[in-house]
Structure formats: C-alpha cells, structure tokens
Biopython code that builds the backbone (N, CA, C, O; Angstrom):
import numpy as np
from Bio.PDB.StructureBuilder import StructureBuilder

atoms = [
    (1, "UNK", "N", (8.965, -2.427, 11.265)),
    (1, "UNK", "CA", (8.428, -3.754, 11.361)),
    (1, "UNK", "C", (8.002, -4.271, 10.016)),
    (1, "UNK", "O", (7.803, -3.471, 9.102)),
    (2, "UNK", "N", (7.847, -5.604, 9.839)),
    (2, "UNK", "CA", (7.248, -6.211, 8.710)),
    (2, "UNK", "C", (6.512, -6.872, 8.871)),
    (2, "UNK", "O", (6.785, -7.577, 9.842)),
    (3, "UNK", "N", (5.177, -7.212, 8.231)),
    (3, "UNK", "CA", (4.185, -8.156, 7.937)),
    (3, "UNK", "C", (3.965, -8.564, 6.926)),
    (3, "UNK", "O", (3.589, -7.825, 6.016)),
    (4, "UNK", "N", (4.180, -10.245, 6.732)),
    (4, "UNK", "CA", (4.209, -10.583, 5.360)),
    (4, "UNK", "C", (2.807, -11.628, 5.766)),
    (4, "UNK", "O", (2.196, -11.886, 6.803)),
    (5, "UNK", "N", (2.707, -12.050, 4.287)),
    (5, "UNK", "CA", (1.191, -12.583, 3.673)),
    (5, "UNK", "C", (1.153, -14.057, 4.376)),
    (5, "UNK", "O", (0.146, -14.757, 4.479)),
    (6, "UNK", "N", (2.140, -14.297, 4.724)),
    (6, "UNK", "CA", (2.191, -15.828, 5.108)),
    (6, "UNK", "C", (2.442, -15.756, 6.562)),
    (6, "UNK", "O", (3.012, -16.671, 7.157)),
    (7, "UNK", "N", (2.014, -14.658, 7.153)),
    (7, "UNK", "CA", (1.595, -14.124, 8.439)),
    (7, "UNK", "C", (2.909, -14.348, 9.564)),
    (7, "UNK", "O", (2.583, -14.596, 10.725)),
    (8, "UNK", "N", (4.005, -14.285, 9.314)),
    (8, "UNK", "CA", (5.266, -13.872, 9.744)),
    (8, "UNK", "C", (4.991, -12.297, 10.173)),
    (8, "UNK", "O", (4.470, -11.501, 9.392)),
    (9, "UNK", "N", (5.417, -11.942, 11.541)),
    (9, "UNK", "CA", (5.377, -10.681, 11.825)),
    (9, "UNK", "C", (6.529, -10.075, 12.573)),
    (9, "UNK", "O", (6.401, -10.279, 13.780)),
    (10, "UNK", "N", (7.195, -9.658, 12.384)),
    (10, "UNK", "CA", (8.307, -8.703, 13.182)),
    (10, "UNK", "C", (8.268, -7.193, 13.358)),
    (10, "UNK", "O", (8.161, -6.235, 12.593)),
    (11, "UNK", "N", (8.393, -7.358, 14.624)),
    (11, "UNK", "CA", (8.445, -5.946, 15.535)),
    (11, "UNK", "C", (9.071, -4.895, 14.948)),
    (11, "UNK", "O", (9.296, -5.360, 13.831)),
    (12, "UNK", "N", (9.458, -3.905, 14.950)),
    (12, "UNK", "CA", (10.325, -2.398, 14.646)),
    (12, "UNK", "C", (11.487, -3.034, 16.043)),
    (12, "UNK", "O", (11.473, -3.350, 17.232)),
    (13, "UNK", "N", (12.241, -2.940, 15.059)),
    (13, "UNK", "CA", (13.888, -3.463, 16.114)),
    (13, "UNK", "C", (14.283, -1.969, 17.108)),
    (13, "UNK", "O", (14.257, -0.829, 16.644)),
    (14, "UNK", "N", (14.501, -2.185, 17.985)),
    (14, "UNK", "CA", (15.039, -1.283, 18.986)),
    (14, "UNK", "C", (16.071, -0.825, 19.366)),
    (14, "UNK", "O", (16.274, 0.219, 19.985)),
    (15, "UNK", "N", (17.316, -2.195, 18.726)),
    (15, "UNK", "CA", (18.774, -2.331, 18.938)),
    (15, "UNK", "C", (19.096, -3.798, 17.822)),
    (15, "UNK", "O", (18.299, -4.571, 17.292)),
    (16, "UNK", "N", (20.422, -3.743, 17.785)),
    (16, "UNK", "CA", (21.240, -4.715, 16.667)),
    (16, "UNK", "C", (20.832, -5.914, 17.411)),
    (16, "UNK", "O", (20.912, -6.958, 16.764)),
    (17, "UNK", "N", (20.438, -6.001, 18.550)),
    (17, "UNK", "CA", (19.863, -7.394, 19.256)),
    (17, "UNK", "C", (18.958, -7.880, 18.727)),
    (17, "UNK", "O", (18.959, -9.071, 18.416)),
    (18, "UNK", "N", (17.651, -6.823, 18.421)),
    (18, "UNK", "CA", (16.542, -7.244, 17.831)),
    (18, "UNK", "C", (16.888, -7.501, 16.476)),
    (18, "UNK", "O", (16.906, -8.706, 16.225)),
    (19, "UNK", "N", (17.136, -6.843, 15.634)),
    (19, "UNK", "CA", (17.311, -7.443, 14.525)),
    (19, "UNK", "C", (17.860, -8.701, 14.239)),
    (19, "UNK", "O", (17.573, -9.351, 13.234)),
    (20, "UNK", "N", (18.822, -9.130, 15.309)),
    (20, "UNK", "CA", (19.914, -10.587, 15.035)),
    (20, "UNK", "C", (18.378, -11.550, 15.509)),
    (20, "UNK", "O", (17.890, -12.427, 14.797)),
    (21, "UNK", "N", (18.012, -11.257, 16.411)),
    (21, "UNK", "CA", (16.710, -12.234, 16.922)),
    (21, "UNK", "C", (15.716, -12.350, 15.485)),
    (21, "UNK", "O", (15.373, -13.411, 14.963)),
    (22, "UNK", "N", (15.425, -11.215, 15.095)),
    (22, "UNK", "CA", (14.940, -11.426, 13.350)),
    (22, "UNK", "C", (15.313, -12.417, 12.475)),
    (22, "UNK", "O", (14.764, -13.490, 12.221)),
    (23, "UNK", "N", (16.384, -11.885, 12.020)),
    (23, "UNK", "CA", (17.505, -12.938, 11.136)),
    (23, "UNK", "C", (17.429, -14.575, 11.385)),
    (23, "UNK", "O", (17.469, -15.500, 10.573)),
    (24, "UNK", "N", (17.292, -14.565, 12.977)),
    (24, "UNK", "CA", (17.665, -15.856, 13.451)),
    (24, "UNK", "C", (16.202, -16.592, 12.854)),
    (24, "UNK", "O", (16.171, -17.317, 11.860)),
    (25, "UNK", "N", (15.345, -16.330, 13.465)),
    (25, "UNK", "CA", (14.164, -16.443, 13.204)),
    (25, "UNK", "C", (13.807, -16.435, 11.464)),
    (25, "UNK", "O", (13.202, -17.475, 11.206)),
    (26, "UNK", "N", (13.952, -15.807, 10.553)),
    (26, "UNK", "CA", (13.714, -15.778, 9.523)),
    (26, "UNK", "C", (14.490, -16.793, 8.928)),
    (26, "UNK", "O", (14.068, -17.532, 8.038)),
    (27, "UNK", "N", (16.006, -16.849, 9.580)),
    (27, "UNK", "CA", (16.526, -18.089, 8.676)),
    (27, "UNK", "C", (16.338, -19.554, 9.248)),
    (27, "UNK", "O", (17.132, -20.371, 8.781)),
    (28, "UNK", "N", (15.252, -20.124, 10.355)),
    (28, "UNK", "CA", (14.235, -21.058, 11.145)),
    (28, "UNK", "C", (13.193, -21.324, 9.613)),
    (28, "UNK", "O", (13.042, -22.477, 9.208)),
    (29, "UNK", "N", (12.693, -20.420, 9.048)),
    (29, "UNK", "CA", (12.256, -20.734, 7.955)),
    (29, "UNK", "C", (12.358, -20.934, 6.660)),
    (29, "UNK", "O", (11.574, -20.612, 5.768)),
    (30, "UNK", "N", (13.853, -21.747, 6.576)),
    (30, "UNK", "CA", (14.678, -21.527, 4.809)),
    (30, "UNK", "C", (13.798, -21.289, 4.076)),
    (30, "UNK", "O", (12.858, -21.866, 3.529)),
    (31, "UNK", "N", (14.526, -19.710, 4.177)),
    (31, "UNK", "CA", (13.985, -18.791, 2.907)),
    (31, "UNK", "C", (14.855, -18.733, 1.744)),
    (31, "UNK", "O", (16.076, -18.786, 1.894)),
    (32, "UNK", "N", (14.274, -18.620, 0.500)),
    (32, "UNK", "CA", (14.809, -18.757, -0.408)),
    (32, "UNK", "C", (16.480, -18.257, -1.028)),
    (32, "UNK", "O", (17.217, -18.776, -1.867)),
    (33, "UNK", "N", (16.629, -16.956, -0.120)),
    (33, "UNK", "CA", (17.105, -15.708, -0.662)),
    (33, "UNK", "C", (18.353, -15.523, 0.764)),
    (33, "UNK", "O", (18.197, -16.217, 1.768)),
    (34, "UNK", "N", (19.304, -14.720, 0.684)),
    (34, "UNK", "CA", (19.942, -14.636, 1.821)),
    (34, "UNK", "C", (19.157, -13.766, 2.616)),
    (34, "UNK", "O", (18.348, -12.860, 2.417)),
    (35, "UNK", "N", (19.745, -14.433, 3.734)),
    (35, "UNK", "CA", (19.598, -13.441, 4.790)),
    (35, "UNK", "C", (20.172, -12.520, 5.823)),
    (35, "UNK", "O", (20.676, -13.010, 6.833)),
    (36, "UNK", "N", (20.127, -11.018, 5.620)),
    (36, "UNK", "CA", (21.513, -10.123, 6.311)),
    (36, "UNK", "C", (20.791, -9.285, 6.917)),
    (36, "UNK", "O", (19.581, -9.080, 6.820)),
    (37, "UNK", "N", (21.891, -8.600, 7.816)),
    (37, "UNK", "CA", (20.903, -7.333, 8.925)),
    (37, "UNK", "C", (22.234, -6.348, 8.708)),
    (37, "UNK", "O", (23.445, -6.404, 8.922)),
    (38, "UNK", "N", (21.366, -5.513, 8.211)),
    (38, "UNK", "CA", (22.102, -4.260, 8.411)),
    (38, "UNK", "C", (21.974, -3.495, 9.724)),
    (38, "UNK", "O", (21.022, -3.649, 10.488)),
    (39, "UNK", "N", (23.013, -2.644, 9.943)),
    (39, "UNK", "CA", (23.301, -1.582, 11.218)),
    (39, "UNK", "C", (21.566, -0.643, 11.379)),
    (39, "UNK", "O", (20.578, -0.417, 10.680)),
    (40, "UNK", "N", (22.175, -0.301, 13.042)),
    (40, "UNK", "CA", (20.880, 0.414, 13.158)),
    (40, "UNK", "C", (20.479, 1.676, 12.441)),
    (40, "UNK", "O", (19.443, 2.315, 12.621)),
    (41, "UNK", "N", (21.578, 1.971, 11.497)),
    (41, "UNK", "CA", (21.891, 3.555, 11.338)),
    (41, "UNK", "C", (21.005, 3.203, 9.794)),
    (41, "UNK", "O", (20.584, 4.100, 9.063)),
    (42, "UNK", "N", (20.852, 1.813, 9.525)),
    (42, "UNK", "CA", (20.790, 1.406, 8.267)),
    (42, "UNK", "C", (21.531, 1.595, 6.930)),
    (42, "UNK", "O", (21.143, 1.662, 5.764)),
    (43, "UNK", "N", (22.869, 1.665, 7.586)),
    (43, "UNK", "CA", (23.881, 2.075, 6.260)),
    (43, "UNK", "C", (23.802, 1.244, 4.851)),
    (43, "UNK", "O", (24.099, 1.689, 3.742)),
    (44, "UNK", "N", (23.299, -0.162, 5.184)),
    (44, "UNK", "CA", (23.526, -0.768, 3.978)),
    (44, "UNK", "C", (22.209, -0.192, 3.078)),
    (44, "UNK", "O", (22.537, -0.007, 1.906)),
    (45, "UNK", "N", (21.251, 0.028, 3.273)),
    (45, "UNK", "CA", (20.358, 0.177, 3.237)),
    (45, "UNK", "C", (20.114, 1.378, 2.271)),
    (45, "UNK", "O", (19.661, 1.284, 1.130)),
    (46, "UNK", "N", (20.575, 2.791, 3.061)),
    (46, "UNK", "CA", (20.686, 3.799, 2.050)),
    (46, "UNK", "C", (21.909, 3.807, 1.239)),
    (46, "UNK", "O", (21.939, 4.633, 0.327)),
    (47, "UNK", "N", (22.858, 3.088, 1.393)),
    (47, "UNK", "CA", (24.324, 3.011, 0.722)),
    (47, "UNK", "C", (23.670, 2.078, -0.707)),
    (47, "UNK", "O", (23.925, 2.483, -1.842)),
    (48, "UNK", "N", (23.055, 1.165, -0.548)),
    (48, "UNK", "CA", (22.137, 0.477, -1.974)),
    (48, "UNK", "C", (21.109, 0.942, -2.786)),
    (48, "UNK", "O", (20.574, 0.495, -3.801)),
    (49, "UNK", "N", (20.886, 2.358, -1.828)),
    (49, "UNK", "CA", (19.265, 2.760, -2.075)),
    (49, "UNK", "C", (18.327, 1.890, -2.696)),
    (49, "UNK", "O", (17.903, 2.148, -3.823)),
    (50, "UNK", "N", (17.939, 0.814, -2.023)),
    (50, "UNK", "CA", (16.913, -0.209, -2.082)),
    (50, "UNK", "C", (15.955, 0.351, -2.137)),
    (50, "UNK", "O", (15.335, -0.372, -2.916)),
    (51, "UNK", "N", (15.483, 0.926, -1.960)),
    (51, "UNK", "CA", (14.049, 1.574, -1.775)),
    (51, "UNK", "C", (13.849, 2.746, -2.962)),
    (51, "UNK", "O", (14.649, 3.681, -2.995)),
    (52, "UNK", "N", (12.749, 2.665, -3.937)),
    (52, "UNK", "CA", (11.698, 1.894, -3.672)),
    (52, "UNK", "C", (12.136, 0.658, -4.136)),
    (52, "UNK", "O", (11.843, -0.196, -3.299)),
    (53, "UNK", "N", (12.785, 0.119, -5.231)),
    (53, "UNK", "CA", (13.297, -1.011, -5.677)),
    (53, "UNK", "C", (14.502, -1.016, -6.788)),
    (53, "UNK", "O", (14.534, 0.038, -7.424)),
    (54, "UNK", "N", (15.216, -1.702, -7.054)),
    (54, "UNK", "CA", (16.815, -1.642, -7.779)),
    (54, "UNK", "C", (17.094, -3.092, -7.662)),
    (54, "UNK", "O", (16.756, -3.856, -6.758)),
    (55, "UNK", "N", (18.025, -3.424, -9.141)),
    (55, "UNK", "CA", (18.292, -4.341, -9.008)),
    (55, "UNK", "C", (20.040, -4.125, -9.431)),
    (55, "UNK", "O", (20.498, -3.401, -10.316)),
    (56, "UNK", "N", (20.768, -4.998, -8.490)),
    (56, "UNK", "CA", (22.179, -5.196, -8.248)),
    (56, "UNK", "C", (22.486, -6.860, -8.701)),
    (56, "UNK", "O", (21.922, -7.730, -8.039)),
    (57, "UNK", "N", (23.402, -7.265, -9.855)),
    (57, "UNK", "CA", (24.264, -8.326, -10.111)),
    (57, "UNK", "C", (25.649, -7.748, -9.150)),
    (57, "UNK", "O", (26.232, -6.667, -9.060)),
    (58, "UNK", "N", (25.795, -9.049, -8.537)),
    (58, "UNK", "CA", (27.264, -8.981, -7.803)),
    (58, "UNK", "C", (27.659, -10.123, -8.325)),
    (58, "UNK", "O", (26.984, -11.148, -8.427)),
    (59, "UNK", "N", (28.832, -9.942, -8.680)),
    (59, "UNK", "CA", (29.890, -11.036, -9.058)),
    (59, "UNK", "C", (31.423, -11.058, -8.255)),
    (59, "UNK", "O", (31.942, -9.948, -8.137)),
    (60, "UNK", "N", (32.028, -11.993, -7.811)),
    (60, "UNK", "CA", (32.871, -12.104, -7.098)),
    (60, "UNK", "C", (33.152, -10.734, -5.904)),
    (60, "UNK", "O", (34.216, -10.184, -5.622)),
    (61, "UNK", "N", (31.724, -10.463, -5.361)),
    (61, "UNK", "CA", (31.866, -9.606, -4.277)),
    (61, "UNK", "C", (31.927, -8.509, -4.412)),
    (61, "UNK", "O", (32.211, -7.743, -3.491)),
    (62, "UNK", "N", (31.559, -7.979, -6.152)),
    (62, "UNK", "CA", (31.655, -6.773, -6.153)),
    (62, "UNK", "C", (30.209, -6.422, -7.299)),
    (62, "UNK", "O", (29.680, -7.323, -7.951)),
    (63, "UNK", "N", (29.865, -5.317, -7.340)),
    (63, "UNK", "CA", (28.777, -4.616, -7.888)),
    (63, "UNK", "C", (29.085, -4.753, -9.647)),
    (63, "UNK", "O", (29.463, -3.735, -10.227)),
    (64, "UNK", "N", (28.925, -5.879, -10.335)),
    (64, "UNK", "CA", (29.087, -5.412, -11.488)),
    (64, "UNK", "C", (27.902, -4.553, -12.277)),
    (64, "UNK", "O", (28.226, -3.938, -13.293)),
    (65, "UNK", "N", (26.547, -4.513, -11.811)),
    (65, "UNK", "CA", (25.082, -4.121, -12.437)),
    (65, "UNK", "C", (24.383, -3.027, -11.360)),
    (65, "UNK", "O", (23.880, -3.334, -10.279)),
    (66, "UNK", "N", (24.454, -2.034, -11.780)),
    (66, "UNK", "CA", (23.513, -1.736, -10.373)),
    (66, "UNK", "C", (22.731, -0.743, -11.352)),
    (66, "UNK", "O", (23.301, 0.150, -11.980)),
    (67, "UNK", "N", (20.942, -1.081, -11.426)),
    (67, "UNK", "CA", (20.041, -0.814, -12.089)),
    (67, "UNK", "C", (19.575, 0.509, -11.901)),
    (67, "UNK", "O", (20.122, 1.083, -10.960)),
    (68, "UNK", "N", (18.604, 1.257, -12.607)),
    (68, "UNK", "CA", (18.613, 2.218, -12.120)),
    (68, "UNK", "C", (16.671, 2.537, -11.142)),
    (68, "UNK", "O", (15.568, 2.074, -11.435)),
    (69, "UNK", "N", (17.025, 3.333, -10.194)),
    (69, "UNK", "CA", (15.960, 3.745, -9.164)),
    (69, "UNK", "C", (14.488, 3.148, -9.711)),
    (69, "UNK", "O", (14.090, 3.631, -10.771)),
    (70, "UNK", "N", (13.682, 2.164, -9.080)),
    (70, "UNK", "CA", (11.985, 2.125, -9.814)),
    (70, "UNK", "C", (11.303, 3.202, -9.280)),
    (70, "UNK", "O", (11.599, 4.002, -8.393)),
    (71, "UNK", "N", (10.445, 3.086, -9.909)),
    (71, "UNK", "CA", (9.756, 2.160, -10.237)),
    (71, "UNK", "C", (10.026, 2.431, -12.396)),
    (71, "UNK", "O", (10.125, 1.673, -13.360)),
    (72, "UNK", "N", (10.037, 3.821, -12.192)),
    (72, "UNK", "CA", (10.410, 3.697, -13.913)),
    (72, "UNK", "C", (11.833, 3.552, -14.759)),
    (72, "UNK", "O", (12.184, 3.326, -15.917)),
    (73, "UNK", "N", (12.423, 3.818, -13.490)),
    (73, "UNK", "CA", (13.988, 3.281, -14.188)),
    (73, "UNK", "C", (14.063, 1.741, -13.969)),
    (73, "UNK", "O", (15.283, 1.654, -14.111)),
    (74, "UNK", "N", (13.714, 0.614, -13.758)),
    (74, "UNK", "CA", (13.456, -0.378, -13.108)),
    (74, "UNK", "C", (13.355, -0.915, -14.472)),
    (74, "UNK", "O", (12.660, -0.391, -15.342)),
    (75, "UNK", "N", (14.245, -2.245, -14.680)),
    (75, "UNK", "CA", (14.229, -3.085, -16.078)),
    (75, "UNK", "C", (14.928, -4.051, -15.961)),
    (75, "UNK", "O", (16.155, -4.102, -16.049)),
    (76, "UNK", "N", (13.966, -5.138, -15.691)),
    (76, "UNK", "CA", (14.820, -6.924, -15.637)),
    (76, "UNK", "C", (15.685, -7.293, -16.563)),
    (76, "UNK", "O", (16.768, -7.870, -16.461)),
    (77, "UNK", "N", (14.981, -6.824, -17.665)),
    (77, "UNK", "CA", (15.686, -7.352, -18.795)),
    (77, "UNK", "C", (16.789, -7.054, -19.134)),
    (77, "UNK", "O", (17.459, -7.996, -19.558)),
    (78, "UNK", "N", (17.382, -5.830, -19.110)),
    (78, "UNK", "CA", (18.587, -5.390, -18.625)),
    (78, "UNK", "C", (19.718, -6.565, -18.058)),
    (78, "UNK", "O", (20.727, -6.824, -18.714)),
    (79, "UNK", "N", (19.422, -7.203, -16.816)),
    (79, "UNK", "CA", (20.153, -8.221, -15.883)),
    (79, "UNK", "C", (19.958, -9.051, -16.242)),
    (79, "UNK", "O", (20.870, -9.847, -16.022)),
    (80, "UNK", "N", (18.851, -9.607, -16.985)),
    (80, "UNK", "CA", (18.326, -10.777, -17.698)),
    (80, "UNK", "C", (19.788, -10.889, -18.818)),
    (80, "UNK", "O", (20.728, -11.630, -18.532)),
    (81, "UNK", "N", (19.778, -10.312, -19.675)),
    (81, "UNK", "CA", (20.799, -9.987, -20.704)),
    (81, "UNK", "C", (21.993, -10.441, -20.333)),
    (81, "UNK", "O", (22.599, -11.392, -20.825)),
    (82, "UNK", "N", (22.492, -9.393, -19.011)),
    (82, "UNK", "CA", (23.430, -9.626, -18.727)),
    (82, "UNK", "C", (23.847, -10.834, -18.075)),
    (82, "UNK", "O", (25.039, -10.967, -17.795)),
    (83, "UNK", "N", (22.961, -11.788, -17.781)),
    (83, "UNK", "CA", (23.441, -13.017, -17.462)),
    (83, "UNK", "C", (22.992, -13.691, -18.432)),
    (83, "UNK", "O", (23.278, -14.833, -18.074)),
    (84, "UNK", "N", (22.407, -13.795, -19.570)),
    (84, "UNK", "CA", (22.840, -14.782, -20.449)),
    (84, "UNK", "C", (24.148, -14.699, -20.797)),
    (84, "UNK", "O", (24.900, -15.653, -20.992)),
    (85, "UNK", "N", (24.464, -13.301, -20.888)),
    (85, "UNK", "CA", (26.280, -13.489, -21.715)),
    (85, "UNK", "C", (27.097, -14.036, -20.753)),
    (85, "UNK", "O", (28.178, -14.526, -21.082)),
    (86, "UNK", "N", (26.537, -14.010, -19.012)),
    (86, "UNK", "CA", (27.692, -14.754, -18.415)),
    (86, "UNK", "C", (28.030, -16.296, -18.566)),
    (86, "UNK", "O", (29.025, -16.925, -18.208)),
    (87, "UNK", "N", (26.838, -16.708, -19.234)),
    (87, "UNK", "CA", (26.459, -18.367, -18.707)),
    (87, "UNK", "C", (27.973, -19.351, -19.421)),
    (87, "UNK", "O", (28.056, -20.567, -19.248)),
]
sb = StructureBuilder()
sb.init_structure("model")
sb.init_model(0)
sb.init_chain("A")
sb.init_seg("    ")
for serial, (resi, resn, name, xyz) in enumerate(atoms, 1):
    if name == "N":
        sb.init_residue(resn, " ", resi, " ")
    sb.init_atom(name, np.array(xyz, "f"), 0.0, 1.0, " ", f" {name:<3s}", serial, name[0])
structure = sb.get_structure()
C-alpha cells in the first residue's frame, strides 16, 4: 500500500484488478509523471531494481542511462550531463 502527504491512500493490491483500480484513480488526479502498473509478480519492478532508488534515461524506448543503486551510487548529475549533450 501507499500513503502519500497529500493524503491519497491505496490499499496493498490483491490481484492485477486492484492495481488497474489504482492507476485509474491516480491518473483522476493528473499527475505529473506517467503512470504504469506492473504484474503481480512485480517483474518490472525487480527487473529495474527501483528500490532503494536509480535513475534510468530512456530514449526511443530503450535504456540509454541506467544509474547506479542509491543511495551512494546515486548521482543526478551524471543524467543532468547527459542531457545537456542531447539538447
């Protein structure tokens, strides 16, 4: 489940139902950022190893940047860089 500061609360999903009811709901509040649901197995999830935090540039659908593990491998500036040279 999640609880955010602006007091949005969602349950621990049970099935790919609940989560789509999430999604639906989260994108009711244009949020800034996309919005996707991964499988129950959470493949996308450990396949990105998001956790604790990483940062990924995708360009035409594919992984050109993928940062390394935070909290101490963790460096904006890095991606920062790399998109000035794209501009």
């Amino acid at each position: 489940g999640w609880a955010f500061e602006n007091n949005i609360v969602i349950k621990n999903h049970r099935n790919l139902q609940d989560r789509k009811k999430a999604a639906q709901f989260l994108l009711k509040e244009n949020p800034l950022c996309p919005v996707v649901l991964d499988t129950m197995e959470n493949l996308s999830s450990s396949k990105y190893a998001a956790l604790p935090e990483r940062l990924y540039l995708v360009q035409g659908g594919k992984v050109v940047y993928k940062g390394g593990v935070g909290p101490w491998n963790y460096h904006p500036q890095d991606i920062r860089a790399i998109l000035e040279k794209l501009k």
